[in-house]
Structure formats: structure tokens, C-alpha cells
PAZAZA-376459 format. One line per field, with one value per atom (N, C-alpha, C, O): x, y, z; residue number from 1. Coordinates in Angstrom, 1 decimal, decimal comma. Layout:
N
east X	...
north Y	...
up Z	...
k NUM	...
//
This chain:
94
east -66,6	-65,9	-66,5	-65,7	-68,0	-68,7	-68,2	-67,9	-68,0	-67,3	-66,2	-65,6	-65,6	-63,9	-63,6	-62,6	-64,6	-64,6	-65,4	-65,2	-66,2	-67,3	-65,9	-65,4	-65,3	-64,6	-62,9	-62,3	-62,9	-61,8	-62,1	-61,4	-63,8	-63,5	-64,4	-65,1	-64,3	-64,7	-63,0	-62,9	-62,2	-60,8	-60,2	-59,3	-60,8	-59,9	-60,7	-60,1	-62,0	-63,2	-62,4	-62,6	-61,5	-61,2	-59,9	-59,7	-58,8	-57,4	-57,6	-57,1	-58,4	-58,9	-59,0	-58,4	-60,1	-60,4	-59,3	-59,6	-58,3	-57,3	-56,5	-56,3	-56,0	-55,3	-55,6	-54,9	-56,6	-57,1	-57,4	-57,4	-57,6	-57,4	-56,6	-56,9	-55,1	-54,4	-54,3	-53,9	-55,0	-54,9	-55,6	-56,7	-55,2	-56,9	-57,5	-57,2	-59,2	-60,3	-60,5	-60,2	-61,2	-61,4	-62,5	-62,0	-63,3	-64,9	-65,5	-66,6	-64,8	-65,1	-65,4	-66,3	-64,4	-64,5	-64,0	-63,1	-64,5	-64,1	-65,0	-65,5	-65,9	-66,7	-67,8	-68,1	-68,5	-69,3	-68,5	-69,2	-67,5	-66,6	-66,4	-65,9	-66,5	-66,5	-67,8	-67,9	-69,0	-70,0	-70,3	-70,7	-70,1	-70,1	-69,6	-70,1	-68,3	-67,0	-68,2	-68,3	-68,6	-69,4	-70,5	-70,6	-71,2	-72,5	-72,3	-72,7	-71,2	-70,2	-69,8	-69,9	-69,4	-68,4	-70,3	-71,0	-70,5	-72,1	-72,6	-72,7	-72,8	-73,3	-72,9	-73,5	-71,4	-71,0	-71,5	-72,1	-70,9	-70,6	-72,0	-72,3	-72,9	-74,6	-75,0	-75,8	-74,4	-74,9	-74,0	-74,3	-73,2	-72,5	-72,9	-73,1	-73,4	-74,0	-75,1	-75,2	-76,1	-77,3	-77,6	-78,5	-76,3	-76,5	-75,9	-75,9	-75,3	-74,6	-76,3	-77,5	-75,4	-76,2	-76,9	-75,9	-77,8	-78,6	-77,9	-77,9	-77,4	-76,2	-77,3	-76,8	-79,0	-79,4	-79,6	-79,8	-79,5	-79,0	-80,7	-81,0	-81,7	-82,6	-84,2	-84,2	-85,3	-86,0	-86,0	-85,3	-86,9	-87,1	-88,3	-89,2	-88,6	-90,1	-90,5	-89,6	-91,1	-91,5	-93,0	-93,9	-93,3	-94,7	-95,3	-94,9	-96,4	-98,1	-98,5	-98,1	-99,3	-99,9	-100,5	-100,4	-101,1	-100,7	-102,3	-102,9	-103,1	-104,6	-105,4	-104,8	-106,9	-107,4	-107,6	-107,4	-108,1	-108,4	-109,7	-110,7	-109,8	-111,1	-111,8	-111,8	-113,2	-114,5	-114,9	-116,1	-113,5	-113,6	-113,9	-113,7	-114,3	-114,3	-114,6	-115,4	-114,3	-113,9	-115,3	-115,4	-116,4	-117,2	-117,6	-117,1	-118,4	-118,6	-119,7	-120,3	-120,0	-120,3	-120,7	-119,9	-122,0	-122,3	-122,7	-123,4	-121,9	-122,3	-122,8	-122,7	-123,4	-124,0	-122,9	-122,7	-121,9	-120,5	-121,5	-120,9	-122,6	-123,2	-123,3	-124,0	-122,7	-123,0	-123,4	-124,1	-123,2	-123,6	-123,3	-122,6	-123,5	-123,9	-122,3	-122,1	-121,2	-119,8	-119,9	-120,7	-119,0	-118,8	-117,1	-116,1	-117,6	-115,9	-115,9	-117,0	-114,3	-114,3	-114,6	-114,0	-115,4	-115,6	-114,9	-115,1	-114,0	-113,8	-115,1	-115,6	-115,6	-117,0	-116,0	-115,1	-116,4	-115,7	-116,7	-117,2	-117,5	-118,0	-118,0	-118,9
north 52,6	51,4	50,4	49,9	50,0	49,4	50,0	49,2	51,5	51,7	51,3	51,3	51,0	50,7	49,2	48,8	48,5	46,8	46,6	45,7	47,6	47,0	47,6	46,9	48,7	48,8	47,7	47,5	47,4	46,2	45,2	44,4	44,7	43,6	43,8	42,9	45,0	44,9	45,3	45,2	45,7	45,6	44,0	43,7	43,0	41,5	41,4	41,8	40,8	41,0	40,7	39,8	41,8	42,5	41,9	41,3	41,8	41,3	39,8	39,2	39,4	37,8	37,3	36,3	38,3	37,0	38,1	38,1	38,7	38,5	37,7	37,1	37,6	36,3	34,9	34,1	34,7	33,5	33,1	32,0	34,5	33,9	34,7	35,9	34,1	34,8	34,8	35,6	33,2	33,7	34,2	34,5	34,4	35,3	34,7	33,5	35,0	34,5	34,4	35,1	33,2	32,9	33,1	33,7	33,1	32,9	31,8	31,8	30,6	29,5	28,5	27,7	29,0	28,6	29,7	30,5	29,7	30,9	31,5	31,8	31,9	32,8	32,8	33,8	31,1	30,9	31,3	32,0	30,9	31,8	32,8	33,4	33,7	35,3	35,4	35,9	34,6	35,2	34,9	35,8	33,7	33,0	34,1	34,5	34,2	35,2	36,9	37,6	36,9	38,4	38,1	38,7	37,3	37,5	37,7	38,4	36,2	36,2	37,4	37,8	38,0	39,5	40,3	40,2	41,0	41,6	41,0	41,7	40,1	39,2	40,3	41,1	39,8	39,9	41,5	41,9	42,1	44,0	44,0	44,2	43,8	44,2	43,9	44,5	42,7	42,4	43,3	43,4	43,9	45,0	46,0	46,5	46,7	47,7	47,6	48,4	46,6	46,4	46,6	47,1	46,0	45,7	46,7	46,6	48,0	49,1	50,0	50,1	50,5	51,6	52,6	52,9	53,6	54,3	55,7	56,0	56,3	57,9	58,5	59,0	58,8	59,6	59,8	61,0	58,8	58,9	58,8	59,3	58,2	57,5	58,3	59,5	57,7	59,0	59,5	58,9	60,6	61,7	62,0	62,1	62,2	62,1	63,5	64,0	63,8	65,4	65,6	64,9	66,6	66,7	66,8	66,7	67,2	67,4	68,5	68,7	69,4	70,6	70,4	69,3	71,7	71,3	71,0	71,6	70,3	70,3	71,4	72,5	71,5	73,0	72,9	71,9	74,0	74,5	74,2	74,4	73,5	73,4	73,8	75,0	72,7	73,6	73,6	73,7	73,3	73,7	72,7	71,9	72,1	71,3	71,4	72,3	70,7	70,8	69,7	68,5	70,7	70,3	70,4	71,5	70,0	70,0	71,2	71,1	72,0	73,0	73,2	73,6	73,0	73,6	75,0	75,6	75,5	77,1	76,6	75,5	78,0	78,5	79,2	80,3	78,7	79,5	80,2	81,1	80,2	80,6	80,2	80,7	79,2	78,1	76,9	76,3	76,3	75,0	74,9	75,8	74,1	73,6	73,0	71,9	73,7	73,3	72,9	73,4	71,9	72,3	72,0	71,5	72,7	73,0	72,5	72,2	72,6	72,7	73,9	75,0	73,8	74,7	74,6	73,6	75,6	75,5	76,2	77,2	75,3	75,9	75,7	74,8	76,9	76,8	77,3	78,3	77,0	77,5	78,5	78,6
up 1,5	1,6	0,6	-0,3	0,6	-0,8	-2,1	-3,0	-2,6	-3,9	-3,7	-4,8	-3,0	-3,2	-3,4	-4,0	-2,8	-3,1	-4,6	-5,4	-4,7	-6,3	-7,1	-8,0	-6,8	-7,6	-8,2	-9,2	-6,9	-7,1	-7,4	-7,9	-6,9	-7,9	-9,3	-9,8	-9,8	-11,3	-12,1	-13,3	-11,4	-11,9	-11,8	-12,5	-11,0	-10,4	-11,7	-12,7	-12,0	-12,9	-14,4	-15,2	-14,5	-16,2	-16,2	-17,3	-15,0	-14,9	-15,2	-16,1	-14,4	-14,4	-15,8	-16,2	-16,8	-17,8	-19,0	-20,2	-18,7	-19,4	-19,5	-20,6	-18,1	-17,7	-18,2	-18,8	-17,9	-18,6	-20,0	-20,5	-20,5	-22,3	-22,7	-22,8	-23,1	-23,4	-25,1	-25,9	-25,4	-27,0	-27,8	-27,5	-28,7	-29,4	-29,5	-29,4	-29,7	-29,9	-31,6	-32,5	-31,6	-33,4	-34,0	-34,9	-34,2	-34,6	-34,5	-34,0	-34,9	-34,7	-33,4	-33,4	-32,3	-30,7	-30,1	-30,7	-29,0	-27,5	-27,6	-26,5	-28,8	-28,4	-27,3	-26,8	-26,9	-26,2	-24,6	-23,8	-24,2	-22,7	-23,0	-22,0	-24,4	-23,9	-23,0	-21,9	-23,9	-23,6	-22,0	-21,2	-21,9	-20,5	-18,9	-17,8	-19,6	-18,6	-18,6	-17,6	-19,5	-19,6	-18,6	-17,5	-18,9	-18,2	-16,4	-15,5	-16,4	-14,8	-14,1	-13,0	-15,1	-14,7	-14,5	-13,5	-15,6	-15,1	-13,7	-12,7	-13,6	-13,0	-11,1	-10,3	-11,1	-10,1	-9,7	-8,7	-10,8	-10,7	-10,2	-9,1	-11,1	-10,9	-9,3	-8,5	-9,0	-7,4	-6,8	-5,6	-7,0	-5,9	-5,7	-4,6	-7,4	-7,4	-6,5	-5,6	-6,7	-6,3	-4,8	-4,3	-4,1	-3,0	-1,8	-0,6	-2,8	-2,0	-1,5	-1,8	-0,7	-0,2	-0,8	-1,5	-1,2	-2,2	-1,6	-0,4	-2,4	-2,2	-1,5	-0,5	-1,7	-1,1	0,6	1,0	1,4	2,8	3,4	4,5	2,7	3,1	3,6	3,9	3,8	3,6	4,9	5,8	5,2	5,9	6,1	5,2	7,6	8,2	7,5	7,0	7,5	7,1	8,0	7,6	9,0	10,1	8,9	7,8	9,3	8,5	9,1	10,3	8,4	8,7	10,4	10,9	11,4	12,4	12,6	11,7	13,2	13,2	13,3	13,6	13,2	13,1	14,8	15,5	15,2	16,3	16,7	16,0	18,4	18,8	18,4	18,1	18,0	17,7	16,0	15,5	15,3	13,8	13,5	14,4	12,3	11,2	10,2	10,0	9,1	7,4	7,0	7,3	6,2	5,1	4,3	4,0	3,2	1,7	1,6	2,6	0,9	0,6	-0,6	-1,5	-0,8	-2,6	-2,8	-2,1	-4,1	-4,4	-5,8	-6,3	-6,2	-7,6	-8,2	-7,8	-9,2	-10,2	-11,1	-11,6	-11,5	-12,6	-13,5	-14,3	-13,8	-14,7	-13,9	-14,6	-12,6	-12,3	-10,8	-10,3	-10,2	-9,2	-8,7	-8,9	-8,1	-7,8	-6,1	-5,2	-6,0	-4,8	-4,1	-4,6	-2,3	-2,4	-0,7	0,0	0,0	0,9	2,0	1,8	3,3	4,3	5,4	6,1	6,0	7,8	8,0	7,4	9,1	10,2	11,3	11,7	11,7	12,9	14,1	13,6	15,5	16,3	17,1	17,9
k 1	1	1	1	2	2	2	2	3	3	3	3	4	4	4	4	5	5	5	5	6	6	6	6	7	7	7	7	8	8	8	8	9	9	9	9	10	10	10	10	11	11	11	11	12	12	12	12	13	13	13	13	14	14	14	14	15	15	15	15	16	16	16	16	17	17	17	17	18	18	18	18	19	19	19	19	20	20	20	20	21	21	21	21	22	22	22	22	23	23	23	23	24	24	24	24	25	25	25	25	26	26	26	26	27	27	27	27	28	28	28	28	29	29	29	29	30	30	30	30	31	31	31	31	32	32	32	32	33	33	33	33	34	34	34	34	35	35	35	35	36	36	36	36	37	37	37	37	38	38	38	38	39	39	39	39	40	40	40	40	41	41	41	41	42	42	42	42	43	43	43	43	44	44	44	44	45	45	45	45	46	46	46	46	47	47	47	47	48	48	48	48	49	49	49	49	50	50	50	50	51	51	51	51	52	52	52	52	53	53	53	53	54	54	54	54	55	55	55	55	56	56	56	56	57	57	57	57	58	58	58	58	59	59	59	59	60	60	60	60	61	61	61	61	62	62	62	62	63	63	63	63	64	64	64	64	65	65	65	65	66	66	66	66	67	67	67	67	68	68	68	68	69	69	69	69	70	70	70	70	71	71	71	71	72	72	72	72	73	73	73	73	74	74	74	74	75	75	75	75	76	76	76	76	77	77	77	77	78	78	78	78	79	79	79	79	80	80	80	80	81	81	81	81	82	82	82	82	83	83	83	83	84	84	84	84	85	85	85	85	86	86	86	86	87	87	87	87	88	88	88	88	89	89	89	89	90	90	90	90	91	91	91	91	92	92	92	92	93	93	93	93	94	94	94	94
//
């Protein structure tokens, strides 16, 4: 329903500032209401766009891994790689 209105009024938008300058434009004057009528017209389209709905349909819970099992827990652990002193994570579990 929002594409069907951004879209009509960026067609009223384009009919409108036909309508309204019907004669040609000179170099000397009009150019300042093209620019005027442009920014108006962007203006509007951009707040439509802006303000529609995002196509992706919004985010999404996603769970988290499930917890470890009584008793366990996760700690830091240093080993010898043979070159140096690394360290890593541990489950200890009881």
C-alpha cells in the first residue's frame, strides 16, 4: 500500500511541475525553480521512501547454545605449543 502511494505521488510529483512550467526554460531565469521544484520533489520521494517499511520483515530472535551441564564449567588453561606459552579454553566438568 506505501509503494503504491510513494509511487503516485512521485508520478503527481513529475505531472505537477510540468504543468506548471509550460514554457521553456532559458538560461537566464527559471533555472533557480528548476532547482527549487527538484529539491521539493526529492524532498518529498526521499521522505516516502524513508519512512516505508524495510522489505526484510524485521529481525528475528535466534536461541543461544543450550547451557553446559551441572557441575561443568569453562576455564583458562595454559599449554606448552613448543614454541611458547598459549593458552585456551577448558570444560571441567566434575
Amino acid at each position: 500500500m506505501t509503494k503504491t502511494i510513494a509511487a503516485f505521488l512521485a508520478v503527481a510529483t513529475i505531472a505537477g511541475s510540468i504543468a506548471v512550467a509550460p514554457a521553456p526554460a532559458h538560461a537566464q531565469r527559471g533555472v533557480a525553480a528548476g532547482v527549487v521544484g527538484g529539491l521539493i520533489g526529492g524532498a518529498i520521494i526521499g521522505g516516502a521512501i524513508a519512512s516505508s517499511r524495510p522489505a526484510y520483515g524485521g529481525p528475528v530472535y535466534v536461541e543461544g547454545p543450550p547451557p553446559p551441564p551441572p557441575g561443568c564449567y569453562w576455564t583458562r588453561q595454559r599449554f606448552w605449543d613448543g614454541y611458547g606459552w598459549q593458552v585456551r579454553p577448558v570444560q571441567v566438568c566434575n
